[in-house]
Backbone as XML, in Angstrom:
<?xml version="1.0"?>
<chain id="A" units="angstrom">
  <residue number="1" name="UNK">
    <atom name="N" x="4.261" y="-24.274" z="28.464"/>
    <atom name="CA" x="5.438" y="-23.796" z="27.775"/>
    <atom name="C" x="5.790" y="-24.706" z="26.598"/>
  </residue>
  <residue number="2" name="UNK">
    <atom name="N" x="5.518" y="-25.624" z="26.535"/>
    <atom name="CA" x="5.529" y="-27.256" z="26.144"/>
    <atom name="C" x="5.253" y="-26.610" z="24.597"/>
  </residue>
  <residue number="3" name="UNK">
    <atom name="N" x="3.793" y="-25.933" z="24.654"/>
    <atom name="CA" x="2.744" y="-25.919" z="23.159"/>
    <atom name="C" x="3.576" y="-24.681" z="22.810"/>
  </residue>
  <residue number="4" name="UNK">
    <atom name="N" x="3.626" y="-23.513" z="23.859"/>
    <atom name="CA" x="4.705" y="-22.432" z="22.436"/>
    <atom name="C" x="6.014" y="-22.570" z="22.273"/>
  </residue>
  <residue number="5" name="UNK">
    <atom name="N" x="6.521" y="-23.516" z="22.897"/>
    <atom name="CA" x="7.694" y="-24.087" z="21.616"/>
    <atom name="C" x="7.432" y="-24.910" z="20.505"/>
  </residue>
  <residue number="6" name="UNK">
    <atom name="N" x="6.193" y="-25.749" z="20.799"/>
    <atom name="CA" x="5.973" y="-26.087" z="19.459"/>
    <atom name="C" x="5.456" y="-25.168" z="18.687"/>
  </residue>
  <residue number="7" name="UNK">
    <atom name="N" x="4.694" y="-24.960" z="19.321"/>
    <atom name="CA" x="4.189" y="-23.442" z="17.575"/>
    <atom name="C" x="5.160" y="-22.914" z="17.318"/>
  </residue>
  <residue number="8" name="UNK">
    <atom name="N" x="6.401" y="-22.466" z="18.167"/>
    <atom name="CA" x="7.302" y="-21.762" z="17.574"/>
    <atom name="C" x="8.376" y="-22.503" z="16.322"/>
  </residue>
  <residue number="9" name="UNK">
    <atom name="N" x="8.509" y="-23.638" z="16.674"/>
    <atom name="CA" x="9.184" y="-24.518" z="16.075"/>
    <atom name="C" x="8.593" y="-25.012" z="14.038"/>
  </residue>
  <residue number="10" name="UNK">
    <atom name="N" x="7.106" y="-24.868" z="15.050"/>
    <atom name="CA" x="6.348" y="-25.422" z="13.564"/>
    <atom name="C" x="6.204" y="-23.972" z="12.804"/>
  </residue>
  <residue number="11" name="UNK">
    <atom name="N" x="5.809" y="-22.918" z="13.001"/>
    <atom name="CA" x="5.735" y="-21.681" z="12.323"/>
    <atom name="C" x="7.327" y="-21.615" z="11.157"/>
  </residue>
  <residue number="12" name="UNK">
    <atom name="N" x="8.733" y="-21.665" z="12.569"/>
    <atom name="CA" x="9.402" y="-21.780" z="11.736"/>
    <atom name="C" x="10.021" y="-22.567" z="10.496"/>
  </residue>
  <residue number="13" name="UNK">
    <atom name="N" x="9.511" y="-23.999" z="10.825"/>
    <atom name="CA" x="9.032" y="-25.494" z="9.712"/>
    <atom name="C" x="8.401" y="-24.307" z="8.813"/>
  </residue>
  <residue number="14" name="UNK">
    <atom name="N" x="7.439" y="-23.743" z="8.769"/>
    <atom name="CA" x="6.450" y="-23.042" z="7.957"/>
    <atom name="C" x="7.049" y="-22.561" z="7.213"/>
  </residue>
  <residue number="15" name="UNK">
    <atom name="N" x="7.510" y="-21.544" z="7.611"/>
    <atom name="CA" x="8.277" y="-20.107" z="7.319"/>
    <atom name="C" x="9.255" y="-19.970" z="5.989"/>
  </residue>
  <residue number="16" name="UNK">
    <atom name="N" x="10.025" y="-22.012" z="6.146"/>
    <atom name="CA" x="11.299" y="-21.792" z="5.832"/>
    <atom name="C" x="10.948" y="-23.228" z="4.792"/>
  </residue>
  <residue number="17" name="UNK">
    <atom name="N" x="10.195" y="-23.898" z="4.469"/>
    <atom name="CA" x="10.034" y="-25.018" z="4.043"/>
    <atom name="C" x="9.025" y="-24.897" z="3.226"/>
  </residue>
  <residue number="18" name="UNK">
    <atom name="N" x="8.308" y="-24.279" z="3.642"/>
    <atom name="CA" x="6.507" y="-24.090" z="2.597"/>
    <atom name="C" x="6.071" y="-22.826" z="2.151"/>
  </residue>
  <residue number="19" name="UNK">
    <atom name="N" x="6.520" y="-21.867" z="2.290"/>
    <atom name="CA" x="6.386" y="-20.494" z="2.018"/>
    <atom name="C" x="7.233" y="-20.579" z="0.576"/>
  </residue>
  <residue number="20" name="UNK">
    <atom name="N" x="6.337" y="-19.631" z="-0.373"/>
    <atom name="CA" x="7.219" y="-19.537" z="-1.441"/>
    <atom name="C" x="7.492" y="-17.767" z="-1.250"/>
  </residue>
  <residue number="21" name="UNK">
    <atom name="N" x="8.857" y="-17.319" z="-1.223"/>
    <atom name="CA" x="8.927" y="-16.237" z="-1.424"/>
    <atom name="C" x="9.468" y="-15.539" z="-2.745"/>
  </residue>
  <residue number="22" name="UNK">
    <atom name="N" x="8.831" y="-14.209" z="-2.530"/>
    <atom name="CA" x="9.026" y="-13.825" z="-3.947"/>
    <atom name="C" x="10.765" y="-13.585" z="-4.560"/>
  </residue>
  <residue number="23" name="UNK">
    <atom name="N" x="11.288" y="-13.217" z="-5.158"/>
    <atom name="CA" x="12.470" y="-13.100" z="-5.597"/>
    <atom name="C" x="12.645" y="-11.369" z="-5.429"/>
  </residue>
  <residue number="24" name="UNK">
    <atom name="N" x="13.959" y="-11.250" z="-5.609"/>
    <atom name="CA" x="14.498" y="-9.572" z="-5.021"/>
    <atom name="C" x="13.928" y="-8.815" z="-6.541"/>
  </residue>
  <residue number="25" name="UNK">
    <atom name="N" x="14.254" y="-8.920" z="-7.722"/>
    <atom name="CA" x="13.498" y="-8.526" z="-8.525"/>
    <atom name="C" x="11.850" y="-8.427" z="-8.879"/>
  </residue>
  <residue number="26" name="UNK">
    <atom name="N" x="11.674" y="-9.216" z="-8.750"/>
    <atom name="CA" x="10.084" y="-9.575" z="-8.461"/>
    <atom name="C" x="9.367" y="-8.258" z="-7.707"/>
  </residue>
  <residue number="27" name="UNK">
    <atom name="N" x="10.075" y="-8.255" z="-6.172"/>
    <atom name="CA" x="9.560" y="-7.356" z="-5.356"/>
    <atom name="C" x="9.759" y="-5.773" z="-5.927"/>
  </residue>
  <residue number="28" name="UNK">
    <atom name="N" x="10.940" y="-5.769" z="-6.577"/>
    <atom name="CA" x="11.294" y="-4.231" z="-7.080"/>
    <atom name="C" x="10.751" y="-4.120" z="-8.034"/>
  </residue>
  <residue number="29" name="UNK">
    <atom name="N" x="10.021" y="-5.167" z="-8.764"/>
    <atom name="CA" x="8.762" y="-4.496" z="-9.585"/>
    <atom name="C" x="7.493" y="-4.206" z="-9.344"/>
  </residue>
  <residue number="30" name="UNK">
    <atom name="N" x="7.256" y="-4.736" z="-8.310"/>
    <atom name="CA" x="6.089" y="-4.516" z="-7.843"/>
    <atom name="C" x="6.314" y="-3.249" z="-6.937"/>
  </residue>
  <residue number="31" name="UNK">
    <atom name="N" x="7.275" y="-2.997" z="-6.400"/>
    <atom name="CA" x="7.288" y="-1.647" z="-5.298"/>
    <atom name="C" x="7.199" y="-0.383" z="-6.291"/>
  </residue>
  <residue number="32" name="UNK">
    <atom name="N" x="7.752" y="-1.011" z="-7.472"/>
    <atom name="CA" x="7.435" y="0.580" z="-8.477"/>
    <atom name="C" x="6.393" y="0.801" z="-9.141"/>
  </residue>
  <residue number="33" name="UNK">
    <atom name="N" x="5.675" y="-0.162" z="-8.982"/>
    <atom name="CA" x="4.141" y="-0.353" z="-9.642"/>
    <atom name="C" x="3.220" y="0.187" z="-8.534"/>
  </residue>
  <residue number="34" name="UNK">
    <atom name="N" x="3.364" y="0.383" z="-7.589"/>
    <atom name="CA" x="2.817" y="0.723" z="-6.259"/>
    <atom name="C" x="3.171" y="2.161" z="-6.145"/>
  </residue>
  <residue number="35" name="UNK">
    <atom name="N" x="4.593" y="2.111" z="-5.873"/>
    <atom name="CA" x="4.756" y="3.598" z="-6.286"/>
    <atom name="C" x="3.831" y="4.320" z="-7.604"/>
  </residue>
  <residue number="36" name="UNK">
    <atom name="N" x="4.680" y="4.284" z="-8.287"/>
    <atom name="CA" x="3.229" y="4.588" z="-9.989"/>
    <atom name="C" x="2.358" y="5.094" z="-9.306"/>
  </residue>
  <residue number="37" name="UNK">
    <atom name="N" x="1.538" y="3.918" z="-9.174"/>
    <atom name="CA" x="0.042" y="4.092" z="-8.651"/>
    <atom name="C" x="-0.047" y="4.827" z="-7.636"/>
  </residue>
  <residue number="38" name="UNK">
    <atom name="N" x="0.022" y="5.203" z="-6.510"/>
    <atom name="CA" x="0.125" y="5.748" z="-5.344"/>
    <atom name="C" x="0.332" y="7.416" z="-5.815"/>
  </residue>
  <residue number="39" name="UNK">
    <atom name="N" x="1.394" y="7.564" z="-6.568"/>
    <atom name="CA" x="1.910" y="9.020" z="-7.079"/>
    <atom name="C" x="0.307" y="9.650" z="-8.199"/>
  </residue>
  <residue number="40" name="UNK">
    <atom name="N" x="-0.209" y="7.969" z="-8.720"/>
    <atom name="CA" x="-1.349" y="8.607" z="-10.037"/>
    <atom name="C" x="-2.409" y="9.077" z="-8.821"/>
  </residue>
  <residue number="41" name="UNK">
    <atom name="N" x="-2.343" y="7.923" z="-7.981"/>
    <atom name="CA" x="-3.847" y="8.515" z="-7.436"/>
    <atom name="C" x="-3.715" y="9.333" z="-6.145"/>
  </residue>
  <residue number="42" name="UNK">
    <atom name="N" x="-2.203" y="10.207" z="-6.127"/>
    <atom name="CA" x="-2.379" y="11.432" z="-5.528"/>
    <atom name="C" x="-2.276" y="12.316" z="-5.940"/>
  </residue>
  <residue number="43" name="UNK">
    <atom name="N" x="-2.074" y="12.284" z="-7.338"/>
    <atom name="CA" x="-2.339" y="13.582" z="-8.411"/>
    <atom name="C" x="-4.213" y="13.615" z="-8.263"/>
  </residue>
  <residue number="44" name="UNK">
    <atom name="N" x="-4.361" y="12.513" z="-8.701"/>
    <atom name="CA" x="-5.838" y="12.552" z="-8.544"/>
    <atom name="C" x="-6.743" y="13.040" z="-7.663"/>
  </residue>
  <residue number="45" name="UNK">
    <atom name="N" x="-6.730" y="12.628" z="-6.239"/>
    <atom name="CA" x="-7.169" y="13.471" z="-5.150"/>
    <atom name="C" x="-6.338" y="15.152" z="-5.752"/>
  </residue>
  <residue number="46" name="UNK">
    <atom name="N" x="-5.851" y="15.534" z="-5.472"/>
    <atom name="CA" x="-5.114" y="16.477" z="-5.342"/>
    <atom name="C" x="-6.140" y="17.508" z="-6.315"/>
  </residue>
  <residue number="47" name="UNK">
    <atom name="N" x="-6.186" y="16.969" z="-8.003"/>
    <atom name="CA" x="-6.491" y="17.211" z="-8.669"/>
    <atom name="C" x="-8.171" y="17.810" z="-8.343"/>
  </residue>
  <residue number="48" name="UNK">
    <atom name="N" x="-8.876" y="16.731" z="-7.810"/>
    <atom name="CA" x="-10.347" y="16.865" z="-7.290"/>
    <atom name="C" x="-10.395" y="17.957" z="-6.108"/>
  </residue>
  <residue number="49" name="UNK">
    <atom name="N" x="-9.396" y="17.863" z="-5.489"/>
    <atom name="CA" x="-9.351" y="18.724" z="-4.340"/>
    <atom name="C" x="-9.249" y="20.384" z="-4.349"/>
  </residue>
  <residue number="50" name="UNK">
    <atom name="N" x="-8.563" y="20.433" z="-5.618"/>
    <atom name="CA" x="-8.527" y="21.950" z="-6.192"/>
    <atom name="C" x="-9.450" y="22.247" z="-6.767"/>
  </residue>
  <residue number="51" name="UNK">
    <atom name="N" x="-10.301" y="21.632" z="-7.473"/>
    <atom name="CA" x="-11.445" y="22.044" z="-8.309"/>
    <atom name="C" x="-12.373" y="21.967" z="-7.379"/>
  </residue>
  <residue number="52" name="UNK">
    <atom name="N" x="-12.904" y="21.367" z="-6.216"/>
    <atom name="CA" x="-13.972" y="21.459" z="-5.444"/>
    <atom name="C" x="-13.083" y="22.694" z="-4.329"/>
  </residue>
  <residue number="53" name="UNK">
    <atom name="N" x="-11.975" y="23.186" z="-3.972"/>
    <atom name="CA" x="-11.806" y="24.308" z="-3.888"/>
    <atom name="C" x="-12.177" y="25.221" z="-4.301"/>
  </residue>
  <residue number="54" name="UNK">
    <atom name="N" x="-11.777" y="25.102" z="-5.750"/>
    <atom name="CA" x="-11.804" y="26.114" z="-6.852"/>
    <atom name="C" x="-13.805" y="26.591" z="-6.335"/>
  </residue>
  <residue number="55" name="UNK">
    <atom name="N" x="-14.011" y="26.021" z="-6.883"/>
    <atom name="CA" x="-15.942" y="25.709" z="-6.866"/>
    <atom name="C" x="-16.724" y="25.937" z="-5.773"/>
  </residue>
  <residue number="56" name="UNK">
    <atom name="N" x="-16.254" y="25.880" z="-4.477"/>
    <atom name="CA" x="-16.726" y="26.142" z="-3.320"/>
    <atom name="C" x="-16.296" y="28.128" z="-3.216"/>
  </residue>
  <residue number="57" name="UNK">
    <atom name="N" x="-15.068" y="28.197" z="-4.005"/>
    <atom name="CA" x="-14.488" y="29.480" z="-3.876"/>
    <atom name="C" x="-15.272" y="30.382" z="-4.168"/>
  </residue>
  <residue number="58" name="UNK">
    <atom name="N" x="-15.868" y="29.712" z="-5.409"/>
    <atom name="CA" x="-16.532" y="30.799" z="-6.227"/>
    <atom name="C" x="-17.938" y="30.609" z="-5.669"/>
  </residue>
  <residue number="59" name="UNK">
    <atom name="N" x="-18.408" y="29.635" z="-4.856"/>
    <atom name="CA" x="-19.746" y="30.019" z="-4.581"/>
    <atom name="C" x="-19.438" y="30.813" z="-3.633"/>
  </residue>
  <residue number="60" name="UNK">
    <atom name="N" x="-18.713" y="31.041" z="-2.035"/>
    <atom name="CA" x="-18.677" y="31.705" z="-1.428"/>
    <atom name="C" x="-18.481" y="33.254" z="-2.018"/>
  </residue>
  <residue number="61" name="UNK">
    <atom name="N" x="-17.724" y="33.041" z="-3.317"/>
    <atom name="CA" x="-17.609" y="34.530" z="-3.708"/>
    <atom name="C" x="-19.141" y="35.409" z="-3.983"/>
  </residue>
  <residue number="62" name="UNK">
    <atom name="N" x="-20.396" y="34.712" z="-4.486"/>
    <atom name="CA" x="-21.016" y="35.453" z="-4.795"/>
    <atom name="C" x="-22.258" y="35.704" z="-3.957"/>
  </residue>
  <residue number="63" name="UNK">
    <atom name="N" x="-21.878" y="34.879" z="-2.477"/>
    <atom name="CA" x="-22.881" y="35.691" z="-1.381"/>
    <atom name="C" x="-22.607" y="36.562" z="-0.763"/>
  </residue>
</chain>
């Protein structure tokens, strides 16, 4: 019991002393940059997904 209070103790030493965390702005630029991206590259699938629809459509159409 001895050793996971120390790990617990030292993690929190860690956590709170040596960790650099990012700033509240910082993060809200990056969550919208993620967003962005996430929204581009589900247009993208999306985009591929209709045209290999589209394309599969039309081969089934002409057997």
């Amino acid at each position: 019991m001895k050793k996971v209070i120390e790990f617990l103790q030292e993690s929190r030493d860690e956590m709170t002393e040596h960790v650099t965390w990012s700033s509240f702005k910082s993060l809200q630029q990056t969550s919208v940059v993620v967003l962005v991206a996430s929204l581009i590259f589900a247009l993208i699938v999306f985009g591929m997904d209709q045209a290999f629809q589209f394309g599969l459509g039309e081969i089934y159409k002409s057997f």
